[in-house]
C-alpha positions as a LaTeX table, in Angstrom:
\begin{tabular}{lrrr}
\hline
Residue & $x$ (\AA) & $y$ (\AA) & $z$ (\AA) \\
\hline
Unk1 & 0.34 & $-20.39$ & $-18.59$ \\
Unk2 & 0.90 & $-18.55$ & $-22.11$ \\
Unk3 & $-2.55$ & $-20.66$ & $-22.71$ \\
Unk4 & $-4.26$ & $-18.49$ & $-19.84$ \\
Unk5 & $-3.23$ & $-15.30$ & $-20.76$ \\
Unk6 & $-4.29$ & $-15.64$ & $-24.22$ \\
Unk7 & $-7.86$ & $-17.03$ & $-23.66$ \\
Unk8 & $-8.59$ & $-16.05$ & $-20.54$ \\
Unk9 & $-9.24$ & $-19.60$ & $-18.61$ \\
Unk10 & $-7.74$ & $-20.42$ & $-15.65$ \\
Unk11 & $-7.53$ & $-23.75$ & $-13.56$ \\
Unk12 & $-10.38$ & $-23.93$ & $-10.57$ \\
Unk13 & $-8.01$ & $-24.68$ & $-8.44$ \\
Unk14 & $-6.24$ & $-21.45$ & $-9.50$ \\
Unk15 & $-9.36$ & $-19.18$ & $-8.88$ \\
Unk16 & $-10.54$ & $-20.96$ & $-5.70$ \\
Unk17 & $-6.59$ & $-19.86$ & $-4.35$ \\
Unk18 & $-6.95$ & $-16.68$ & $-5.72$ \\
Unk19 & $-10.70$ & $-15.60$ & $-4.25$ \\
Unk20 & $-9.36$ & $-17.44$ & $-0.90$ \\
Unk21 & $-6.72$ & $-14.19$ & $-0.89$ \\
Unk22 & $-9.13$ & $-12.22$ & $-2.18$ \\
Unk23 & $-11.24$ & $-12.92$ & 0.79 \\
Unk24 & $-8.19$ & $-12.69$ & 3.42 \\
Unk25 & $-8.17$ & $-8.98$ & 2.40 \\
Unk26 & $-11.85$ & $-8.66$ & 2.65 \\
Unk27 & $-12.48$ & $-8.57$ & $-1.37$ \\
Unk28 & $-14.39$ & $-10.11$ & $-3.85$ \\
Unk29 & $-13.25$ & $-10.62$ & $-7.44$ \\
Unk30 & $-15.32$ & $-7.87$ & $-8.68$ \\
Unk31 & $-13.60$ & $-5.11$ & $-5.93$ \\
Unk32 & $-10.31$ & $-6.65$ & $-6.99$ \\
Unk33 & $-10.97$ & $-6.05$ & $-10.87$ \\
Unk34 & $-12.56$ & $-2.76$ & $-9.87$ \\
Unk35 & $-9.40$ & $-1.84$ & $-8.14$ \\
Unk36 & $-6.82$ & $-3.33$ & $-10.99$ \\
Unk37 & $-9.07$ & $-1.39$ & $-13.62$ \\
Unk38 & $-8.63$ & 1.99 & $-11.08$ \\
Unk39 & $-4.98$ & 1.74 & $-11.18$ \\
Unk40 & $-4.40$ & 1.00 & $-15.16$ \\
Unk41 & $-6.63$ & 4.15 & $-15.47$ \\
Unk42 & $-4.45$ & 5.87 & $-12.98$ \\
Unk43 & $-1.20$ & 4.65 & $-14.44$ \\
Unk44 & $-1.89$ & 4.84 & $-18.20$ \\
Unk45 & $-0.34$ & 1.62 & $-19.05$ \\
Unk46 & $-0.71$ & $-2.72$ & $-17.32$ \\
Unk47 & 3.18 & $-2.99$ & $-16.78$ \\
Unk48 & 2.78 & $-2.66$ & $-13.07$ \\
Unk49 & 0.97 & $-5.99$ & $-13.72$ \\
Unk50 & 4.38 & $-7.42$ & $-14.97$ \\
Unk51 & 6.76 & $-5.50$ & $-12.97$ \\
Unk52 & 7.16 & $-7.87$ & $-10.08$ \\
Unk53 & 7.26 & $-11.17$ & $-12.23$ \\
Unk54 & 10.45 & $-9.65$ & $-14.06$ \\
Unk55 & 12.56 & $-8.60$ & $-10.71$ \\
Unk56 & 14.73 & $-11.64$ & $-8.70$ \\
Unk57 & 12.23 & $-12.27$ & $-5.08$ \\
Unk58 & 15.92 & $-10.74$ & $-3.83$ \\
Unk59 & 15.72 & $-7.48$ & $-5.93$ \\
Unk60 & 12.13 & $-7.37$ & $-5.00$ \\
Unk61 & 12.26 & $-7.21$ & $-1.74$ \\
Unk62 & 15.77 & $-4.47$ & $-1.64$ \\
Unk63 & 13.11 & $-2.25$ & $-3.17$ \\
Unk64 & 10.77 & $-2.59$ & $-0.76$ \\
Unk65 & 13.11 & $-1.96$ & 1.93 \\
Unk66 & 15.13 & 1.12 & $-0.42$ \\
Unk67 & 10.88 & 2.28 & 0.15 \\
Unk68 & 10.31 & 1.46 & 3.74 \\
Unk69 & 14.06 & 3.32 & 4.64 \\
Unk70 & 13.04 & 6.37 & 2.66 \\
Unk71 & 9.46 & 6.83 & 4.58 \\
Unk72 & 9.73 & 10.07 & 6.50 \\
Unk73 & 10.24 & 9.57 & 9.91 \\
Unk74 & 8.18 & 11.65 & 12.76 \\
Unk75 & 10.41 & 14.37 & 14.36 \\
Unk76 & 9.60 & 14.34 & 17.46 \\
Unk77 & 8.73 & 18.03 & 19.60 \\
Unk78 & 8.28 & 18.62 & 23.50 \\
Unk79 & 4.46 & 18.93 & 22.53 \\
Unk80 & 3.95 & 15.32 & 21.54 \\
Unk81 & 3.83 & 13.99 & 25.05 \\
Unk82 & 1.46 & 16.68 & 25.80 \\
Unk83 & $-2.41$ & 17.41 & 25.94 \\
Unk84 & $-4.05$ & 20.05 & 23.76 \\
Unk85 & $-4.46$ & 21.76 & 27.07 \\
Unk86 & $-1.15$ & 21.75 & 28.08 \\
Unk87 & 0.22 & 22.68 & 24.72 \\
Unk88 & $-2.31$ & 25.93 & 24.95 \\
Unk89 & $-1.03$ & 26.53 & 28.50 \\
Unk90 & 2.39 & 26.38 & 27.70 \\
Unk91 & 2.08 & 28.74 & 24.27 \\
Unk92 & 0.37 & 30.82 & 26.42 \\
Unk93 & 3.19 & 30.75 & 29.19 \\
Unk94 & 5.95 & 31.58 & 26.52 \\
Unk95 & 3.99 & 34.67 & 25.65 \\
Unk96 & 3.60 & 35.51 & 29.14 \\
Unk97 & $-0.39$ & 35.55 & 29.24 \\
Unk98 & $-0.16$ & 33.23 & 32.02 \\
\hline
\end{tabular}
C-alpha cells in the first residue's frame, strides 16, 4: 500500500473495483478526480482524504448518525395538506375578503 501512494500504481484488480463503484454512481474516473480536485480546492487542504481511514467503522458511523439527528426537521403548518388555492382562500378568509 505505502508502495501505491508513493508511485502512484495500483493493482488492476484494484481499479477495475474502483471504476465498477465509480460506475454504480454514474461516474467515470475523470468526474471522480474532477470532483476530488473540486473539494481540495474547496477545502484548502487533502485530509478529508484521510479522515475516515483514521476513525474506528464504530466512531464513523456515531458521526454520521450525531449528522443525520441534527438535520432540521420540517415543522409542520395547517397549510401543508393544502392546495395553493386553498391556502389563498383561506388567507383571504382570515382577512375577511371572502
Amino acid at each position: 500500500m505505502a508502495d501505491a501512494m508513493v508511485t502512484g500504481r495500483m493493482s488492476e484488480q484494484k481499479k477495475q473495483r474502483g471504476m465498477r463503484a465509480l460506475q454504480r454512481s454514474g461516474l467515470n474516473a475523470s468526474q471522480a478526480v474532477n470532483l476530488m480536485f473540486d473539494r481540495l480546492i474547496e477545502e484548502g487542504n487533502a485530509d478529508f482524504l484521510l479522515q475516515d481511514d483514521l476513525k474506528p467503522a464504530v466512531e464513523r458511523w456515531a458521526s454520521a448518525a450525531s449528522f443525520v439527528d441534527g438535520l432540521s426537521h420540517k415543522r409542520a403548518t395547517r397549510f401543508d395538506t393544502m392546495t395553493k388555492a386553498e391556502i389563498k382562500l383561506d388567507r383571504l378568509a382570515s382577512k375577511g375578503l371572502v
